[in-house]
C-alpha positions in Angstrom: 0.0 0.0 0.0 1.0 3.2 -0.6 3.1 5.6 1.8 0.3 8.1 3.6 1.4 11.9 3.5 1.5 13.8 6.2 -0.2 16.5 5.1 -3.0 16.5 2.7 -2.0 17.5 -1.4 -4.3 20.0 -2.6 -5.3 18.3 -6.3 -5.4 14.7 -4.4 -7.5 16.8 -1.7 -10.0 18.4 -4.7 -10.1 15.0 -6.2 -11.1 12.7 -2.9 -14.0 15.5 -2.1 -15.6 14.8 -5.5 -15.4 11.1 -4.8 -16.7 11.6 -1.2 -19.1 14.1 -2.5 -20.8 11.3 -5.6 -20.0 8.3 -2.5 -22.3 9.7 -0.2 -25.4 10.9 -2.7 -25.5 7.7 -3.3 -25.6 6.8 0.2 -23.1 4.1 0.2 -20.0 3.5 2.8 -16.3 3.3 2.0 -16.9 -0.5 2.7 -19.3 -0.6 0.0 -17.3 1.8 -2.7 -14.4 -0.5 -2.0 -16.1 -3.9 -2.7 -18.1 -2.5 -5.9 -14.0 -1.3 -6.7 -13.2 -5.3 -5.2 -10.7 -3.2 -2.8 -12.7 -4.0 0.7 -10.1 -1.5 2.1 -11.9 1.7 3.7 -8.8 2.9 5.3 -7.5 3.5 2.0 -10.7 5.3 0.4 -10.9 7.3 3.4 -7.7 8.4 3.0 -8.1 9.1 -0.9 -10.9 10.9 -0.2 -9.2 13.4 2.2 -6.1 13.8 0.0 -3.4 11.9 1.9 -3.2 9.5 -1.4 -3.4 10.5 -5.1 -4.5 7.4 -6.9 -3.2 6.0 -10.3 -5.0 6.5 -13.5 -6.2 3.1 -13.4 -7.3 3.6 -9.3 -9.0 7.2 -10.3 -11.0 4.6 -13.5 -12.0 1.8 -11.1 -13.0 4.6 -8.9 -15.3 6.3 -11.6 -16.7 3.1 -12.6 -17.8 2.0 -9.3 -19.5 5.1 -8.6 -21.1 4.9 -12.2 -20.0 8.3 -13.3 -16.7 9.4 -15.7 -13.6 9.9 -14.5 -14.1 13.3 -16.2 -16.1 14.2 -13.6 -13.9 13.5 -10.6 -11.1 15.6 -12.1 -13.2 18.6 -13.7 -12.3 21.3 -10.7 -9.1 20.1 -11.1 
């Protein structure tokens, strides 16, 4: 698993609050974003989603497709 930062990166921080933001209009958990992604690991999507990680293209996709929306989206106030 990735190294966590110790202080949050502002695009990683912009990116996790519009994957917390889609996440929780739909109502689900990080349990259940992680096992739609089939990465049960919350800890990690928590920390995504306050900006302590900055995913990998192919993380940020899976991430998109499990929330049904384009990774477009997640990165547009980028």
């Amino acid at each position: 698993m990735p190294r966590r930062r110790r202080d949050p990166e502002p695009v990683a921080r912009v990116f996790g609050e519009a994957v917390r933001s889609r996440r929780e209009k739909r109502g689900w958990t990080l349990e259940q974003l992680g096992e739609r992604m089939d990465r049960p690991d919350g800890k990690y999507l928590g920390e995504l989603e306050r900006g302590y990680h900055s995913p990998t293209l192919t993380t940020a996709k899976q991430i998109a497709d499990a929330l049904e929306t384009s990774l477009s989206s997640l990165v547009e106030d980028l």
